[in-house]
PDBQT receptor file of N, H, CA, C and O in Angstrom, charges set to zero:
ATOM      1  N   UNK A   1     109.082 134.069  78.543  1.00  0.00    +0.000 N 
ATOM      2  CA  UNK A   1     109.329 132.883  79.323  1.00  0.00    +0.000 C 
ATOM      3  C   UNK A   1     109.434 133.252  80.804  1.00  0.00    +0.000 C 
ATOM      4  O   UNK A   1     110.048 134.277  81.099  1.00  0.00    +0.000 OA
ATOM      5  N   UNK A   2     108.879 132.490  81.766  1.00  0.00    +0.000 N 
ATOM      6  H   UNK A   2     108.380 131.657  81.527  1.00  0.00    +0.000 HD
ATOM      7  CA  UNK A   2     109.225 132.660  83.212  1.00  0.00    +0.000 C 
ATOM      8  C   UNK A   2     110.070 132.524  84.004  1.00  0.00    +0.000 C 
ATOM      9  O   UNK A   2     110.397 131.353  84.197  1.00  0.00    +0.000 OA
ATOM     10  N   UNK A   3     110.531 133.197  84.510  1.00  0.00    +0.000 N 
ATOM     11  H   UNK A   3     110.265 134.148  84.354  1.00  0.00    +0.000 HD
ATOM     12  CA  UNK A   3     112.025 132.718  85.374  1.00  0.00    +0.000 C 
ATOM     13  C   UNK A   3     111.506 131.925  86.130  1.00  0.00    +0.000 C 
ATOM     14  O   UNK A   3     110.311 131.839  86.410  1.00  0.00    +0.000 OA
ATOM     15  N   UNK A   4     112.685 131.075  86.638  1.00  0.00    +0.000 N 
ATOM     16  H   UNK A   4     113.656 131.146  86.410  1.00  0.00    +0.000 HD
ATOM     17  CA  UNK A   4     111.895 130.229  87.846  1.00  0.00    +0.000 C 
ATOM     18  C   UNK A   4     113.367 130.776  88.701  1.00  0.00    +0.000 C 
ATOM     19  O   UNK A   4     114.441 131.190  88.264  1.00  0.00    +0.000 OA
ATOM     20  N   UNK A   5     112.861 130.564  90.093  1.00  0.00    +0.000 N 
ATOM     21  H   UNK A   5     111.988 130.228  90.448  1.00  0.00    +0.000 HD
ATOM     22  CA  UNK A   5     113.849 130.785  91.185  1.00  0.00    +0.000 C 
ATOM     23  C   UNK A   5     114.889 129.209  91.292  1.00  0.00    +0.000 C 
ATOM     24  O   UNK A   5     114.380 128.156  90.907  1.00  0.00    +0.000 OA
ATOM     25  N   UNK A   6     116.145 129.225  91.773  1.00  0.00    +0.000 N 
ATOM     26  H   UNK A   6     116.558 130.080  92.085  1.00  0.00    +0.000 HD
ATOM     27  CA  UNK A   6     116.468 128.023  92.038  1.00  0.00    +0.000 C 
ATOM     28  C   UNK A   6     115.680 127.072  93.849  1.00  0.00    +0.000 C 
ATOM     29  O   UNK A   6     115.325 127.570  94.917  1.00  0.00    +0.000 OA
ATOM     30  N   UNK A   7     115.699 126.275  93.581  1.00  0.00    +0.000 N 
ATOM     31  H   UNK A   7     115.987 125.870  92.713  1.00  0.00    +0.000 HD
ATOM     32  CA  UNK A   7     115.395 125.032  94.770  1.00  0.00    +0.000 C 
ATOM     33  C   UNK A   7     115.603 125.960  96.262  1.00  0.00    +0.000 C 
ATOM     34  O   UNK A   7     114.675 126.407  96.936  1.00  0.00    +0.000 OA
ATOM     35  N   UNK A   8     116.415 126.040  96.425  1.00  0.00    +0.000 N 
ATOM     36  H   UNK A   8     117.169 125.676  95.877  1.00  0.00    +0.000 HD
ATOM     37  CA  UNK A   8     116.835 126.648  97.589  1.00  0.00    +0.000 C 
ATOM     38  C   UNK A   8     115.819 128.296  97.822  1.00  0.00    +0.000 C 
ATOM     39  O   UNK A   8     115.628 128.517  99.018  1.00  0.00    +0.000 OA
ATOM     40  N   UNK A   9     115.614 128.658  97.503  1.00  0.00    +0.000 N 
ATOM     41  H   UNK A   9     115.770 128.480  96.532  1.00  0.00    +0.000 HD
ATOM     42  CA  UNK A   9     114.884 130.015  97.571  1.00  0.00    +0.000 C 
ATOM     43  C   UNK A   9     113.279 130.068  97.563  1.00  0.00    +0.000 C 
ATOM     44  O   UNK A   9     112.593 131.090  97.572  1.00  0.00    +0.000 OA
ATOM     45  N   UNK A  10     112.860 128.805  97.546  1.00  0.00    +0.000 N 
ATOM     46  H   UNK A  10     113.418 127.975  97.539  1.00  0.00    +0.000 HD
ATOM     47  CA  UNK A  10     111.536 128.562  97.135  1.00  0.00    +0.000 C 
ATOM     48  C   UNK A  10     111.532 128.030  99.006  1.00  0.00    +0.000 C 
ATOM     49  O   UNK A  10     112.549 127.727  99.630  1.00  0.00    +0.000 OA
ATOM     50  N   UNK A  11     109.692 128.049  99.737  1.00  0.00    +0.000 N 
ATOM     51  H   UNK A  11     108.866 128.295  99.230  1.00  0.00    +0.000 HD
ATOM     52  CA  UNK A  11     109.545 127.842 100.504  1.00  0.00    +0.000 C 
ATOM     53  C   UNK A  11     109.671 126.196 101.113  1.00  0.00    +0.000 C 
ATOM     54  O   UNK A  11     110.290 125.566 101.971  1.00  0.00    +0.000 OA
ATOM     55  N   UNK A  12     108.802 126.016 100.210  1.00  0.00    +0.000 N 
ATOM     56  H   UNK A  12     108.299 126.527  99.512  1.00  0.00    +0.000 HD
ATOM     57  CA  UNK A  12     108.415 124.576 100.283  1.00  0.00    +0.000 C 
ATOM     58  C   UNK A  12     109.641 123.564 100.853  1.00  0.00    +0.000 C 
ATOM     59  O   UNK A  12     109.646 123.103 101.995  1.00  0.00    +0.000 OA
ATOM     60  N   UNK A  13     110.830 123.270  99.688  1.00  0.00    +0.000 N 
ATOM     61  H   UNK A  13     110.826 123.645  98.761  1.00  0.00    +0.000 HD
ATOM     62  CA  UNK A  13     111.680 122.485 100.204  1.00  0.00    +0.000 C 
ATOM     63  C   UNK A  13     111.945 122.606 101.593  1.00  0.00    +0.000 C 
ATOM     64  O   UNK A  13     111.800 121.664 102.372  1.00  0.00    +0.000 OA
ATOM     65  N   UNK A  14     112.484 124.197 102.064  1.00  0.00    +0.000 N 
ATOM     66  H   UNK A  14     112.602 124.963 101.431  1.00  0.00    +0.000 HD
ATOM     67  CA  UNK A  14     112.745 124.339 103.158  1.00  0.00    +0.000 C 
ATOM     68  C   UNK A  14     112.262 123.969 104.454  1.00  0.00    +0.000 C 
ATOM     69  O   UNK A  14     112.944 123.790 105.463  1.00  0.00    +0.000 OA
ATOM     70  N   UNK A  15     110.295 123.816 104.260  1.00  0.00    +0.000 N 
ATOM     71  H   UNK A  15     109.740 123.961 103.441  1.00  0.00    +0.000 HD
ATOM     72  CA  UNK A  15     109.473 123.474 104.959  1.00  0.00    +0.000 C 
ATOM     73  C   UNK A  15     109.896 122.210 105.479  1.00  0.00    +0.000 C 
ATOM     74  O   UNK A  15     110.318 122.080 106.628  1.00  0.00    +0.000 OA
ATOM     75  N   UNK A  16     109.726 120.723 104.162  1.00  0.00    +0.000 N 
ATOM     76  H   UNK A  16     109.383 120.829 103.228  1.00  0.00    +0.000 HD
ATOM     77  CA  UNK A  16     110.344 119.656 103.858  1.00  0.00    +0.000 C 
ATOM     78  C   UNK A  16     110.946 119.475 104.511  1.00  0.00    +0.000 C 
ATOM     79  O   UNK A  16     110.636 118.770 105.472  1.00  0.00    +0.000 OA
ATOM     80  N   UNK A  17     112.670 120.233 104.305  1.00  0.00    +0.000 N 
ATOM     81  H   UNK A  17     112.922 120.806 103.525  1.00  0.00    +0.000 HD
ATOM     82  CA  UNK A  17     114.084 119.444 105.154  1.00  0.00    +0.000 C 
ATOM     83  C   UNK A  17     113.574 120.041 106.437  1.00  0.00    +0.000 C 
ATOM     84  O   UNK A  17     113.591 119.246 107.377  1.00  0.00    +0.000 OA
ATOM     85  N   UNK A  18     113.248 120.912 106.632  1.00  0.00    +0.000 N 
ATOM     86  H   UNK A  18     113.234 121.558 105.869  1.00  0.00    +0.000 HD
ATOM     87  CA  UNK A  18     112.956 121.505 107.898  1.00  0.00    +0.000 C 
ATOM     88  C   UNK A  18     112.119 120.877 109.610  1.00  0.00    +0.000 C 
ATOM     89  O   UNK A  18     112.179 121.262 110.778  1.00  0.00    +0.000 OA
ATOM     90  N   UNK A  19     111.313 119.619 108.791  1.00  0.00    +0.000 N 
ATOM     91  H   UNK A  19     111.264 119.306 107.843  1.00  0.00    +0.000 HD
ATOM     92  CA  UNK A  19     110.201 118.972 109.639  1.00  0.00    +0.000 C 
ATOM     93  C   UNK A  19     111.083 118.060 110.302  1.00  0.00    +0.000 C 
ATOM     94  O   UNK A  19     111.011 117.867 111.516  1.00  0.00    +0.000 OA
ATOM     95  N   UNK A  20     111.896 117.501 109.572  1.00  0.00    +0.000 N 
ATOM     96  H   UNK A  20     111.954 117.658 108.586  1.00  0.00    +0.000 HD
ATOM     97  CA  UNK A  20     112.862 115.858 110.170  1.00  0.00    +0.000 C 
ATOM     98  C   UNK A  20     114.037 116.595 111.013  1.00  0.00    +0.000 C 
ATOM     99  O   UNK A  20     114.577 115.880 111.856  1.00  0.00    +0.000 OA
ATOM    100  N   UNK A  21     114.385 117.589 110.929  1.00  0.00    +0.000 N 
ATOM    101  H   UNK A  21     113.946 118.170 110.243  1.00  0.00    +0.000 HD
ATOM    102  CA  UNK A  21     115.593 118.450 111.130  1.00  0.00    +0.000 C 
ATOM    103  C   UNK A  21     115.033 118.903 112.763  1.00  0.00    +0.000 C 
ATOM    104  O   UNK A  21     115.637 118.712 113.819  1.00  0.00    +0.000 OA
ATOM    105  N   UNK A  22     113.615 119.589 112.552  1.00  0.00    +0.000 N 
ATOM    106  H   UNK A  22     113.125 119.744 111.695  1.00  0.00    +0.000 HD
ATOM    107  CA  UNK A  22     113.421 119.988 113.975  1.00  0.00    +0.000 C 
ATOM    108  C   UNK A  22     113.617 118.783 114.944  1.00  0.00    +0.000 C 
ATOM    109  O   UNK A  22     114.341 118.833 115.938  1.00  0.00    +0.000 OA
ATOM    110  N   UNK A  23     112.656 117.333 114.421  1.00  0.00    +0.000 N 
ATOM    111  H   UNK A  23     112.068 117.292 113.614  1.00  0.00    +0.000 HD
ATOM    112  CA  UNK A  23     112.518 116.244 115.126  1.00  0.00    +0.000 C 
ATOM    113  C   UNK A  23     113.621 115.680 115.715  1.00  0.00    +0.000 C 
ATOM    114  O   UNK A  23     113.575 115.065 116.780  1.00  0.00    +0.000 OA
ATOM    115  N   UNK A  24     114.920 115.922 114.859  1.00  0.00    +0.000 N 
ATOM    116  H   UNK A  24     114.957 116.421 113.993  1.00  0.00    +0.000 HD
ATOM    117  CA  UNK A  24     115.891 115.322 115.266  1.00  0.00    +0.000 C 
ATOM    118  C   UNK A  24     116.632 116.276 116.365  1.00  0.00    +0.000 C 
ATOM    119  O   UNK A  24     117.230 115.710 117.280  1.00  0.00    +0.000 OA
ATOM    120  N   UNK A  25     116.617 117.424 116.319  1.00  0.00    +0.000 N 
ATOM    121  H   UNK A  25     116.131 117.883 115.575  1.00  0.00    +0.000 HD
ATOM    122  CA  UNK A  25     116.879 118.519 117.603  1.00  0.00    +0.000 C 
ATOM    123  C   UNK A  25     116.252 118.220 118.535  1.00  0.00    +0.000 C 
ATOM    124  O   UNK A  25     116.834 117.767 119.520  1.00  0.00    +0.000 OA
ATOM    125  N   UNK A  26     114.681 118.400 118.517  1.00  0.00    +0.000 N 
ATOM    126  H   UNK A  26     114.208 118.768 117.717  1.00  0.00    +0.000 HD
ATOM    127  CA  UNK A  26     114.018 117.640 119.619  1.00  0.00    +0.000 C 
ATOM    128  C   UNK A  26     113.881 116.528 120.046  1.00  0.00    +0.000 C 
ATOM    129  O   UNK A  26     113.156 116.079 120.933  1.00  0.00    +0.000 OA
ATOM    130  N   UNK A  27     114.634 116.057 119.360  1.00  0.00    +0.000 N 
ATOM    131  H   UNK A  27     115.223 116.422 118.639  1.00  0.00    +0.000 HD
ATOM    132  CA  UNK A  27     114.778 114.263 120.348  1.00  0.00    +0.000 C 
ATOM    133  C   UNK A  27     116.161 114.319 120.914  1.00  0.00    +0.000 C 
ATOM    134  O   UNK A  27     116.307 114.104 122.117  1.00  0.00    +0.000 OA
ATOM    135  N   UNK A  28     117.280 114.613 120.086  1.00  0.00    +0.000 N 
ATOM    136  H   UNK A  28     117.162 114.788 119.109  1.00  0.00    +0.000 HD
ATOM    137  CA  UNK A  28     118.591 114.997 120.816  1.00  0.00    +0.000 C 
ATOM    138  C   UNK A  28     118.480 116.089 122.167  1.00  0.00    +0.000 C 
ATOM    139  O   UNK A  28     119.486 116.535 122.718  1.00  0.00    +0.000 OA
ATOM    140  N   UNK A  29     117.609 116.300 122.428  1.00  0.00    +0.000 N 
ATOM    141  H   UNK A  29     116.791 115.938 121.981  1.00  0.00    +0.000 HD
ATOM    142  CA  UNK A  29     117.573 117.364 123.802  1.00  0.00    +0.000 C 
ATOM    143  C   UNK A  29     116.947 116.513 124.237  1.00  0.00    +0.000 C 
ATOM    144  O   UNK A  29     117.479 116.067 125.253  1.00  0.00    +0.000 OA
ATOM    145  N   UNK A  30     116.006 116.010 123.970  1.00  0.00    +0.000 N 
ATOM    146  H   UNK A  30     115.573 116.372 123.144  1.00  0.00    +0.000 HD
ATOM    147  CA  UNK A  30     115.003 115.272 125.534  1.00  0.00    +0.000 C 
ATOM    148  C   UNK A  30     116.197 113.979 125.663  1.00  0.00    +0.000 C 
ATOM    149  O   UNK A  30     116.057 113.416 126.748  1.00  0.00    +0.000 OA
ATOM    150  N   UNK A  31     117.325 113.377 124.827  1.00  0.00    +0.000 N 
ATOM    151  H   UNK A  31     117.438 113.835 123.945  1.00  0.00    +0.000 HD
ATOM    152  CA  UNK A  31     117.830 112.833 125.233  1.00  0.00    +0.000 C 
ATOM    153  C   UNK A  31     119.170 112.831 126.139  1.00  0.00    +0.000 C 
ATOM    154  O   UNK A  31     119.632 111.926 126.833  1.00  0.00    +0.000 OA
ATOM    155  N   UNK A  32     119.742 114.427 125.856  1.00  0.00    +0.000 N 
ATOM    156  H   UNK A  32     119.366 115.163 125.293  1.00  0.00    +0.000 HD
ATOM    157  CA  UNK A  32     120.518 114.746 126.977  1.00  0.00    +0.000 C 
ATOM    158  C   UNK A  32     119.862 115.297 128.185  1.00  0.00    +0.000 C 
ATOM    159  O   UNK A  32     120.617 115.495 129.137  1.00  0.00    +0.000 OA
ATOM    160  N   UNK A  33     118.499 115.611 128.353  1.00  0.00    +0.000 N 
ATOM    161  H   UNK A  33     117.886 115.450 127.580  1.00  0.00    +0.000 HD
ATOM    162  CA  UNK A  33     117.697 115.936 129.583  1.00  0.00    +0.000 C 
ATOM    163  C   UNK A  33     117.214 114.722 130.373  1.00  0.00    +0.000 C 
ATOM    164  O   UNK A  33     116.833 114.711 131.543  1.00  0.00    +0.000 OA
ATOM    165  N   UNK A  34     117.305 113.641 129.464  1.00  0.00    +0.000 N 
ATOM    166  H   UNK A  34     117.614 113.650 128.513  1.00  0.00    +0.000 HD
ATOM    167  CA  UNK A  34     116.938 112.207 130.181  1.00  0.00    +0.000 C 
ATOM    168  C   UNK A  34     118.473 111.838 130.440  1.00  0.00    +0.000 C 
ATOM    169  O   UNK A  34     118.511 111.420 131.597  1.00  0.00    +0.000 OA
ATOM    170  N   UNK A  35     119.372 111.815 130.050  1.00  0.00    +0.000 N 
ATOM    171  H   UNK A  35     119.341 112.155 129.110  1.00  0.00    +0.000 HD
ATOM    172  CA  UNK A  35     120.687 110.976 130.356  1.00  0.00    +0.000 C 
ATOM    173  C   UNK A  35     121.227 112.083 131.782  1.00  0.00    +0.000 C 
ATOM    174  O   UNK A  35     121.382 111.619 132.912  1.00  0.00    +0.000 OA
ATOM    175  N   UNK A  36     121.418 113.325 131.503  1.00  0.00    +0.000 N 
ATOM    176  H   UNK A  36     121.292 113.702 130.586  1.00  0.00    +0.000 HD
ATOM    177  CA  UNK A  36     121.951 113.972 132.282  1.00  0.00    +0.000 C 
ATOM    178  C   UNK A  36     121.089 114.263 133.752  1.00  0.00    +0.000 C 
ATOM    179  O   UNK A  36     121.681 114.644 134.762  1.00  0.00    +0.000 OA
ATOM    180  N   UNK A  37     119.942 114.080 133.722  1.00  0.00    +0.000 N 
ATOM    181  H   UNK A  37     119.462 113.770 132.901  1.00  0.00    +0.000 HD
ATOM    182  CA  UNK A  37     119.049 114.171 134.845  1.00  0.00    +0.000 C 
ATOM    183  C   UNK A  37     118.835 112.993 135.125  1.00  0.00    +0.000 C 
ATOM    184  O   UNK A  37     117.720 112.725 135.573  1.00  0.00    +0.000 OA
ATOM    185  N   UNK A  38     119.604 112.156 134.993  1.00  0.00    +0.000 N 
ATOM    186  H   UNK A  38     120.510 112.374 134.630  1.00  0.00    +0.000 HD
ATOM    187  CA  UNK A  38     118.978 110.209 135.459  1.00  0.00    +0.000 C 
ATOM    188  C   UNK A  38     118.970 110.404 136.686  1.00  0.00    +0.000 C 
ATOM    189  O   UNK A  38     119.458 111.455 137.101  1.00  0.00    +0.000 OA
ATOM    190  N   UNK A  39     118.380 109.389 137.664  1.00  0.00    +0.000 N 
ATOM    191  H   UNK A  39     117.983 108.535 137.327  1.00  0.00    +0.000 HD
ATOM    192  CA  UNK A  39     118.419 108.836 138.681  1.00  0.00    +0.000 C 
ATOM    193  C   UNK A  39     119.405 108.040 139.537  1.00  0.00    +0.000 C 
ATOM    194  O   UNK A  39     119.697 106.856 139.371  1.00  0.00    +0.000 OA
ATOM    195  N   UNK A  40     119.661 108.488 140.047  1.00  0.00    +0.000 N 
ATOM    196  H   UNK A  40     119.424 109.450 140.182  1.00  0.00    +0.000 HD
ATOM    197  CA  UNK A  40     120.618 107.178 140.815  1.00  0.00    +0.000 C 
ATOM    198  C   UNK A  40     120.490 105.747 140.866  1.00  0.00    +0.000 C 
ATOM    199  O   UNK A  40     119.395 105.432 140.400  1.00  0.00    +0.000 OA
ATOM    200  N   UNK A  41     121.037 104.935 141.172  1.00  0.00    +0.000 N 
ATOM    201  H   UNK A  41     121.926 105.191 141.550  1.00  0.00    +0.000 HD
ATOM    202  CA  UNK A  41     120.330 103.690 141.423  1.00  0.00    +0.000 C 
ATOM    203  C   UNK A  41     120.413 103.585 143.004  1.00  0.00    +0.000 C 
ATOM    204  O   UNK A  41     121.283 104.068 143.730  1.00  0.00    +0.000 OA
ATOM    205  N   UNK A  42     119.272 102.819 143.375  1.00  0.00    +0.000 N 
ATOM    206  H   UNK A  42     118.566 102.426 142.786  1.00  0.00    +0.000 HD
ATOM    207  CA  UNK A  42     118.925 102.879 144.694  1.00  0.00    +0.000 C 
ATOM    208  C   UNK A  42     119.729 101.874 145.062  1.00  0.00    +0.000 C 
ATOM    209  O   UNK A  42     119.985 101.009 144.224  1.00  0.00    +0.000 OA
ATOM    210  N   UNK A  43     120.263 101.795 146.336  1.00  0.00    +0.000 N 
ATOM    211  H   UNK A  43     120.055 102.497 147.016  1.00  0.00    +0.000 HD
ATOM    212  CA  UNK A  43     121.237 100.417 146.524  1.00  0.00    +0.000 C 
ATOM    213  C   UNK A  43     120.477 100.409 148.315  1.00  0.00    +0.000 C 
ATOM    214  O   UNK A  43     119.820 101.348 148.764  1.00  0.00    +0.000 OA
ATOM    215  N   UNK A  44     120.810  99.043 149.118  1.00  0.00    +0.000 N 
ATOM    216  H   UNK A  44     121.343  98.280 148.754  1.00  0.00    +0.000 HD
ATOM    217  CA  UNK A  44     120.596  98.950 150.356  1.00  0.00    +0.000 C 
ATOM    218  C   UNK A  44     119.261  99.424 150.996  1.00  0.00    +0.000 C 
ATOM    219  O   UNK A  44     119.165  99.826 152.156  1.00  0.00    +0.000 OA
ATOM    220  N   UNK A  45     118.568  99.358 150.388  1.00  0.00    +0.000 N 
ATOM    221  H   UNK A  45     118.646  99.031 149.446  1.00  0.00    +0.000 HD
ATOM    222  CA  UNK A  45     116.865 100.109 151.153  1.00  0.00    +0.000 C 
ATOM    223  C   UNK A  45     115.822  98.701 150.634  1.00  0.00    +0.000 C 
ATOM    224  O   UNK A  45     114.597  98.699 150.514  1.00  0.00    +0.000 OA
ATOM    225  N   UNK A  46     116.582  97.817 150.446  1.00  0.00    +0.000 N 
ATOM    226  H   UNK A  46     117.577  97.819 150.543  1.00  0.00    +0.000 HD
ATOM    227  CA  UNK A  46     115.595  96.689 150.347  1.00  0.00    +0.000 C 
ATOM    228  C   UNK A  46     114.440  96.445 151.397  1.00  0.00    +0.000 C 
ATOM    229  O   UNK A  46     114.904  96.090 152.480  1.00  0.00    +0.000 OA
ATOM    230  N   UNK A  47     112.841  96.553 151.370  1.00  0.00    +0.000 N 
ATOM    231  H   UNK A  47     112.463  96.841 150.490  1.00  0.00    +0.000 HD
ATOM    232  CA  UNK A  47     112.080  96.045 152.176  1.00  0.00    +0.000 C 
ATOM    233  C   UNK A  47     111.721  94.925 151.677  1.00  0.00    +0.000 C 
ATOM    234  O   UNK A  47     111.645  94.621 150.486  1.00  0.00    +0.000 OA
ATOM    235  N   UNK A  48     111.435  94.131 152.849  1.00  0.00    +0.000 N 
ATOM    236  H   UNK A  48     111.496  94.378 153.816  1.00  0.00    +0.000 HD
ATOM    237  CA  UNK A  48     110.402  93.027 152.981  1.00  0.00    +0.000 C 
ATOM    238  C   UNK A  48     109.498  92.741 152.465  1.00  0.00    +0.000 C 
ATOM    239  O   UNK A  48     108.616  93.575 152.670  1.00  0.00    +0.000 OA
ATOM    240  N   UNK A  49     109.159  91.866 151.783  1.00  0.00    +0.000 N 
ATOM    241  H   UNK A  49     109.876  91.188 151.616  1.00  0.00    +0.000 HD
ATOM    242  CA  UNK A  49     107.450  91.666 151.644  1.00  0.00    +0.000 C 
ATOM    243  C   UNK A  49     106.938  91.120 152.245  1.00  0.00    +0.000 C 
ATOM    244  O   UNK A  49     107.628  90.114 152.412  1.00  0.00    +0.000 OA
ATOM    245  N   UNK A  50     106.012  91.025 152.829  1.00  0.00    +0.000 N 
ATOM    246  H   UNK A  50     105.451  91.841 152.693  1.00  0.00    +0.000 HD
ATOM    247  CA  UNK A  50     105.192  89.915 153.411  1.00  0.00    +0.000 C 
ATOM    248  C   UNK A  50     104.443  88.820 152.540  1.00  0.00    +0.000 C 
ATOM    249  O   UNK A  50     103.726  89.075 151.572  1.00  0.00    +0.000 OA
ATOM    250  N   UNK A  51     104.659  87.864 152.921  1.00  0.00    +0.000 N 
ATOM    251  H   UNK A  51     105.242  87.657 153.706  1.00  0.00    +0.000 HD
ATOM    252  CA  UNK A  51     104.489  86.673 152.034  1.00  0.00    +0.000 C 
ATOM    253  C   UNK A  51     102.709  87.025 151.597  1.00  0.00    +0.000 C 
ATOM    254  O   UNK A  51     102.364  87.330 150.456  1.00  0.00    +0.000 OA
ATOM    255  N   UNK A  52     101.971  86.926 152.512  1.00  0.00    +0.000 N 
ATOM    256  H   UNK A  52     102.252  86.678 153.439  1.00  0.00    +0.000 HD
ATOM    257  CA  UNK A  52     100.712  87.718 152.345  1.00  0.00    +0.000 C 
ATOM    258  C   UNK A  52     100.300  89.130 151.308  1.00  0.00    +0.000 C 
ATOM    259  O   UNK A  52      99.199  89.652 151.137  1.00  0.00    +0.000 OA
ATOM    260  N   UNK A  53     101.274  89.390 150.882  1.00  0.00    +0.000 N 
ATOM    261  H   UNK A  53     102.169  88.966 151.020  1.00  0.00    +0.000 HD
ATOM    262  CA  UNK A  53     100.939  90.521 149.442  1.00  0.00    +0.000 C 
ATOM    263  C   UNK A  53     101.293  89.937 148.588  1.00  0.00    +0.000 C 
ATOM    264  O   UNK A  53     101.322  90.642 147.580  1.00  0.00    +0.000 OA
ATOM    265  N   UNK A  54     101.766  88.441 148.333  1.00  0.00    +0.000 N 
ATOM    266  H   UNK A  54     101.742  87.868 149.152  1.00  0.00    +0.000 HD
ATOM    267  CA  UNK A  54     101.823  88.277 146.955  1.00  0.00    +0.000 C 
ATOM    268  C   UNK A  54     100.665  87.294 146.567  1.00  0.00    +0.000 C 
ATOM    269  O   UNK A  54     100.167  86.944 145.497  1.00  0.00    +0.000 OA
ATOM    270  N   UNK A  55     100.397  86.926 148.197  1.00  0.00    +0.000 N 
ATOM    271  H   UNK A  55     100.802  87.210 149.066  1.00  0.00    +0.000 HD
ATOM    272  CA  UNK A  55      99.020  85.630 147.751  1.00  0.00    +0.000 C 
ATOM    273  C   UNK A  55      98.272  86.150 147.560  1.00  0.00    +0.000 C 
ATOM    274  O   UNK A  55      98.262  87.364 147.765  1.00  0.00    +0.000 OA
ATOM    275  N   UNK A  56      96.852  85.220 146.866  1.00  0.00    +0.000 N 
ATOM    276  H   UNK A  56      96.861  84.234 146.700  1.00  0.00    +0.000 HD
ATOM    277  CA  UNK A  56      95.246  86.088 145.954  1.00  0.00    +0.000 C 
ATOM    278  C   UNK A  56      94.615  85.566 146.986  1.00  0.00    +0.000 C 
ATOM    279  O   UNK A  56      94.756  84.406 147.374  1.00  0.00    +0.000 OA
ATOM    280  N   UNK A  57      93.755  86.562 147.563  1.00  0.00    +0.000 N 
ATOM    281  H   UNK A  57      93.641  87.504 147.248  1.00  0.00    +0.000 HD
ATOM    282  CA  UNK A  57      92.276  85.703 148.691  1.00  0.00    +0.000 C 
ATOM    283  C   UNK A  57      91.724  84.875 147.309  1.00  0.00    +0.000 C 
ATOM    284  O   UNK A  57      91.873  84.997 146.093  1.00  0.00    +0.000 OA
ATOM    285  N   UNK A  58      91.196  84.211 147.977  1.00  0.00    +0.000 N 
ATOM    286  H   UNK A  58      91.075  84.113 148.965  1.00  0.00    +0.000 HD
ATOM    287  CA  UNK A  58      89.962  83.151 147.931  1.00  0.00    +0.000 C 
ATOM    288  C   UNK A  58      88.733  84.319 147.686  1.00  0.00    +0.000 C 
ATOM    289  O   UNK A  58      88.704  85.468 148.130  1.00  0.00    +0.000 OA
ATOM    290  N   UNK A  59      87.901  83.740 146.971  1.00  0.00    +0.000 N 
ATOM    291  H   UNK A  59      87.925  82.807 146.611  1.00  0.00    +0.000 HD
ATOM    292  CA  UNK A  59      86.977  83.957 146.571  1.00  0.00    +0.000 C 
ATOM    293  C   UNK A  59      85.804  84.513 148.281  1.00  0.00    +0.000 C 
ATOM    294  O   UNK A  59      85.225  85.599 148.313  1.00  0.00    +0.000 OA
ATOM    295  N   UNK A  60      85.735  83.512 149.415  1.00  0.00    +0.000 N 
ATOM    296  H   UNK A  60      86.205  82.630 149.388  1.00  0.00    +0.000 HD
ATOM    297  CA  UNK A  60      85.583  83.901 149.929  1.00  0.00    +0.000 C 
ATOM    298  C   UNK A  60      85.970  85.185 151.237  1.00  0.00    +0.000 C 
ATOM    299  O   UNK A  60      85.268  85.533 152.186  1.00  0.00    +0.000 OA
ATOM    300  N   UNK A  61      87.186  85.611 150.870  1.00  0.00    +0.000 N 
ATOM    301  H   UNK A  61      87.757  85.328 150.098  1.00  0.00    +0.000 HD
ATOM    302  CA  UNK A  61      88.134  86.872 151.360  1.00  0.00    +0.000 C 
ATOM    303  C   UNK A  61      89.067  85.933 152.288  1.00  0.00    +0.000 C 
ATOM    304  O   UNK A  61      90.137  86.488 152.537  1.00  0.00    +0.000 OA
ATOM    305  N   UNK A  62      88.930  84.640 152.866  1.00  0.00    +0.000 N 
ATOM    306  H   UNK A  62      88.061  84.188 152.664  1.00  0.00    +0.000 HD
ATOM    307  CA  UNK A  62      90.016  84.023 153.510  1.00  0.00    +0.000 C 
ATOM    308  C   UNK A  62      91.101  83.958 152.868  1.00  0.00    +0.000 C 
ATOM    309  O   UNK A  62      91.006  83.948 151.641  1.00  0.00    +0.000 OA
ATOM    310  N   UNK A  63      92.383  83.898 153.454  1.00  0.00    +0.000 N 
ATOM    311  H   UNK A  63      92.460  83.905 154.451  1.00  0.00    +0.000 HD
ATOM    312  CA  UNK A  63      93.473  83.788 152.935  1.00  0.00    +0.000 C 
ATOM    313  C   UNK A  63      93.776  82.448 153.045  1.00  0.00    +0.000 C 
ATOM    314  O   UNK A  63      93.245  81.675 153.843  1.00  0.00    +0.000 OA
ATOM    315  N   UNK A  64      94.799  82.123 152.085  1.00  0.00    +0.000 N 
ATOM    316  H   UNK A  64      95.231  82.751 151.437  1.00  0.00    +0.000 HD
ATOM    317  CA  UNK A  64      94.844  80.582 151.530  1.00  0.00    +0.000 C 
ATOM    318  C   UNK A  64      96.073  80.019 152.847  1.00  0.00    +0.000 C 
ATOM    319  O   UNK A  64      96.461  78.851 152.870  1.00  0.00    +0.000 OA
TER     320      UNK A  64
């Protein structure tokens, strides 16, 4: 009769738990590299627009 090894000692499973396990390491790091490296929020540097960048020319390039 053949021995068989138990679950744990065989490759495969390990492969298995192993794929979701990395994914979840690598998403928990890019998410403390995104939280901890955020951006500031920009406050007081508001520019202007000119009313003229939000209007569409006319077909003939005049502005409306």
């Amino acid at each position: 009769m053949t021995e068989r090894n138990p679950w744990y000692r065989q490759f495969w499973p390990w492969f298995l738990i192993g794929i979701p396990l990395l994914g979840m390491v690598l998403s928990t790091i890019t998410a403390v590299i995104a939280i901890s490296g955020a951006d500031e929020e920009v406050r007081d540097t508001e520019v202007p627009l000119s009313k003229t960048s939000w209007t569409r020319e006319s077909p003939a390039g005049e502005h409306e």
